[in-house]
C-alpha positions as CSV (number, residue, x, y, z in Angstrom):
1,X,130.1,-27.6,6.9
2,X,128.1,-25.1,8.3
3,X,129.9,-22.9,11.3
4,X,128.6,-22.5,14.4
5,X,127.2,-19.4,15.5
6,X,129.7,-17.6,17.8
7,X,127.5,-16.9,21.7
8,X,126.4,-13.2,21.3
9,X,125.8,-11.1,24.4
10,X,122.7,-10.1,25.4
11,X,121.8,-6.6,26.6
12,X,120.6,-6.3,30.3
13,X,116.8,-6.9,31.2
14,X,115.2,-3.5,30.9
15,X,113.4,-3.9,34.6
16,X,114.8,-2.7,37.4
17,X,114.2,-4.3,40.9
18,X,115.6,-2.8,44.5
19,X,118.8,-5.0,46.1
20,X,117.9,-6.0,49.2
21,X,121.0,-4.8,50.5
22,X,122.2,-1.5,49.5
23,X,118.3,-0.4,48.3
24,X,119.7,1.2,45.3
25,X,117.8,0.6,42.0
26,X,119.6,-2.2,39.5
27,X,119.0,-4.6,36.7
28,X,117.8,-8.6,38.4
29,X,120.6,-10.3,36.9
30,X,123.2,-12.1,39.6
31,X,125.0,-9.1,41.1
32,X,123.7,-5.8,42.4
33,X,125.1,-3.3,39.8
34,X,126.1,-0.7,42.8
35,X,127.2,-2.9,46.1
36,X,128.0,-6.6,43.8
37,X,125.6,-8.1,46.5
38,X,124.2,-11.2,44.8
39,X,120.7,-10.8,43.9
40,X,117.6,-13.5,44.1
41,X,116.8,-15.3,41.4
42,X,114.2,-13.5,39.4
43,X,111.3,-16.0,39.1
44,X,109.0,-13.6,38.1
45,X,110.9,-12.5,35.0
46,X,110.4,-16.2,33.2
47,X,113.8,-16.1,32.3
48,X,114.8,-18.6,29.5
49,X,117.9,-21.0,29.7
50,X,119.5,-18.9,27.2
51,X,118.9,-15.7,29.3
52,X,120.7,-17.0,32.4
53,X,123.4,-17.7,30.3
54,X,123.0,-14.0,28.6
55,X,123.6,-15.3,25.3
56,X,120.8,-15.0,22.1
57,X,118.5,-17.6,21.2
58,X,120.6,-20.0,18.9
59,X,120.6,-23.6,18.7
60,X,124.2,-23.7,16.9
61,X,126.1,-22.4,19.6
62,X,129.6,-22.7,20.5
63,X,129.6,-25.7,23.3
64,X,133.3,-24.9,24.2
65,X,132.3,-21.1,24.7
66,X,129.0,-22.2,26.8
67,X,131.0,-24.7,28.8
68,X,133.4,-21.8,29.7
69,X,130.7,-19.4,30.6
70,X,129.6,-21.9,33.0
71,X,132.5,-22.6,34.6
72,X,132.8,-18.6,35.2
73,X,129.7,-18.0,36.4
74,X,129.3,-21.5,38.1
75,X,132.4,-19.7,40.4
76,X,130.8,-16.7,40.9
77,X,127.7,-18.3,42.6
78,X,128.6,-21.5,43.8
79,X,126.8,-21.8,47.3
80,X,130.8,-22.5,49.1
81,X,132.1,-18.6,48.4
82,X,128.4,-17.5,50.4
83,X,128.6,-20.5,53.5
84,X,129.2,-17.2,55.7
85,X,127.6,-14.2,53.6
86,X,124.4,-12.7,55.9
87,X,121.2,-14.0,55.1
88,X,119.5,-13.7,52.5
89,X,122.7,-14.2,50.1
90,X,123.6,-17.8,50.5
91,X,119.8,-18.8,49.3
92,X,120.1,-17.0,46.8
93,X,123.5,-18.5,45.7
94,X,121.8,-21.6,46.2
95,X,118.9,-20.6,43.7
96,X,121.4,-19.3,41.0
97,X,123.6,-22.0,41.3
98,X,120.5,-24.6,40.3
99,X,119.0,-22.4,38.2
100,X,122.6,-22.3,36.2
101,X,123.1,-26.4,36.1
102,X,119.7,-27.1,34.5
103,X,120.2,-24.2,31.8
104,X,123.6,-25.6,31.4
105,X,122.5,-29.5,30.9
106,X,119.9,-28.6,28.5
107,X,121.9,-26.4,26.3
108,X,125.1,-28.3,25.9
109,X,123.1,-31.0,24.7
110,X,122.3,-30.9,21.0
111,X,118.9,-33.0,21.1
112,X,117.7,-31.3,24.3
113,X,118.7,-28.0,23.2
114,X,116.5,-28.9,19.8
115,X,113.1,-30.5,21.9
116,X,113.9,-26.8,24.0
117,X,113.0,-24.2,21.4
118,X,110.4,-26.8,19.5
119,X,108.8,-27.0,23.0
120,X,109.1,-23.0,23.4
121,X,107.9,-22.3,20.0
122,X,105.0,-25.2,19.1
123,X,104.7,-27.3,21.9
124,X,103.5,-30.8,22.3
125,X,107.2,-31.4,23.0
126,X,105.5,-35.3,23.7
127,X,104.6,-35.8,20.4
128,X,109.0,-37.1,20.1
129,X,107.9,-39.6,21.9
130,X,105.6,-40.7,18.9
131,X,107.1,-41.0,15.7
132,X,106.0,-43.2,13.4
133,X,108.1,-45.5,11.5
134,X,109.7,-43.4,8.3
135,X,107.4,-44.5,5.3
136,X,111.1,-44.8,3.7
137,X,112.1,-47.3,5.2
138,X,108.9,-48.8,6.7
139,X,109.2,-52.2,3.6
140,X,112.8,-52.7,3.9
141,X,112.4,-52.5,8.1
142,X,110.0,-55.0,8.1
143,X,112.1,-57.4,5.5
144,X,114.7,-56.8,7.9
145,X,112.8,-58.4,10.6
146,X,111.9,-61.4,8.6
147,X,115.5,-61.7,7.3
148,X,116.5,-62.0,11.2
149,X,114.4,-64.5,12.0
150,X,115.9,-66.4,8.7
151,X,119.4,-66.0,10.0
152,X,120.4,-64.2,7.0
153,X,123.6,-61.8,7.7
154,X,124.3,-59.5,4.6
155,X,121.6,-58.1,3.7
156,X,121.0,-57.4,7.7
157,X,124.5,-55.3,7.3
158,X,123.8,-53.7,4.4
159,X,120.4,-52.6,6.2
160,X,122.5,-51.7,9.0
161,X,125.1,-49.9,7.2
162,X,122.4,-47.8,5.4
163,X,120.8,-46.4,8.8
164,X,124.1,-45.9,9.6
165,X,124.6,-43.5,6.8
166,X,121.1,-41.6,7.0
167,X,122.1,-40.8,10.7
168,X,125.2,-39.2,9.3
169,X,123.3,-37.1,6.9
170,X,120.6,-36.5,9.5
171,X,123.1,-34.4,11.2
172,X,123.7,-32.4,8.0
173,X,119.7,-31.7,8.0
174,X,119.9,-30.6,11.5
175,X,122.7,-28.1,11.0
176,X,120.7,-26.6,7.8
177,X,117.8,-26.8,9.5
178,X,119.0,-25.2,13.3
179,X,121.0,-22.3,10.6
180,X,117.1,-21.6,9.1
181,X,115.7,-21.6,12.9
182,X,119.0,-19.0,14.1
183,X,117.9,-17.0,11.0
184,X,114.9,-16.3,12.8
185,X,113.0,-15.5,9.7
186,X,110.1,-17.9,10.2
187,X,111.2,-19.7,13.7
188,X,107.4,-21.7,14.2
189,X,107.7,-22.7,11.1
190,X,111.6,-24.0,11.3
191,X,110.8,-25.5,14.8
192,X,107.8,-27.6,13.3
193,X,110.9,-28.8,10.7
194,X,113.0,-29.5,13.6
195,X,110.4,-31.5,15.1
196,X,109.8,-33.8,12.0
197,X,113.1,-34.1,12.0
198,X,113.7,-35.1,15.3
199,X,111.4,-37.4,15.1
200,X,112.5,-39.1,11.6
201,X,116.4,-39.2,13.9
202,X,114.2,-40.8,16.5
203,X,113.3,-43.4,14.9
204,X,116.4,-43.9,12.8
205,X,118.3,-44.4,16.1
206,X,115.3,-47.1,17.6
207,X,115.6,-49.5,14.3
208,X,119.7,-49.2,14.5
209,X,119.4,-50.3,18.6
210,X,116.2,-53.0,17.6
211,X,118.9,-54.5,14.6
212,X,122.3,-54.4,16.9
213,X,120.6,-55.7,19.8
214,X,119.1,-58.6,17.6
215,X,122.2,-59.4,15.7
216,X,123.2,-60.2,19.1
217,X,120.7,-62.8,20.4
């Protein structure tokens, strides 16, 4: 099994902007680096999710270590500790504190973490909403349907069972293929994998959920 890439530390933006409260020159990120006044949230800068969180660009990250970096920095600006701070500082607590909860959703989500860097990298993030039915498995799906309406119960759970199994091995894939995508040798090309992927797991997932829910009725 593959290990998870520890979170790195990102250097400091290299831009400089003037806190509004002490005027002295500092990098935009949360505190001002000479009076610790909290700073706005620099919308100009286009930060990424994985910039607020100042760790690299990696989709095996360590979801223990990112849950605890929220927690620390969710404390640090959590609109409470600035009710009674001067103005402007409790909006911009505000604005840090949001900005931090959507990072954090997305990236401690495997599949949303995944659709982020195909959607940053190639787009059409829509077209995972598309995928078409894995020429694989396309005959036996279809079989499967008629075997429902039949009543027929084995070869149903064998069907069932198989899916089952590809969706284990589809995590595999995704951990060799998010390692090829960290390497950042070709990343396009490794997010276009991802996104056949993705869409394959899609699709896996929709004929599991279309069989259970049938076996049911």
């Amino acid at each position: 099994m593959l290990q998870k890439v520890v979170v790195v530390v990102l250097h400091s933006p290299s831009k400089t902007i003037k806190c509004w409260s002490c005027t002295q020159q500092t990098t935009p990120l949360l505190f001002c680096e000479i009076c610790q006044s909290i700073l706005d949230y620099p919308v100009d800068l286009s930060l990424s999710y994985f910039d607020i969180f100042k760790i690299s660009e990696h989709l095996l990250i360590d979801e223990n270590e990112l849950r605890n970096k929220f927690y620390h920095l969710s404390k640090q600006v959590h609109p409470d500790r600035f009710a009674t701070a001067v103005h402007p500082a409790p909006l911009y607590a505000l604005r840090w504190s949001t900005a931090l909860n959507r990072a954090y959703q997305t990236l401690k989500n495997q599949e949303e973490r995944t659709h982020l860097v195909i959607e940053n990298y190639i787009g059409h993030s829509d077209a995972l909403a598309k995928a078409a039915i894995p020429t694989d498995l396309a005959e036996s799906y279809f079989e499967i349907q008629d075997l429902l309406s039949e009543g027929q119960v084995e070869p149903i759970l064998n069907f069932k069972k198989e899916l089952e199994n590809l969706l284990i091995e589809s995590q595999k894939t995704w951990h060799k293929l998010a390692a090829e995508f960290d390497s950042g040798f070709n990343k396009i090309k490794a997010a276009e994998d991802l996104r056949n992927h993705a869409n394959r797991e899609k699709y896996l997932r929709s004929m599991l959920l279309d069989i259970e829910r049938k076996m049911k009725s």
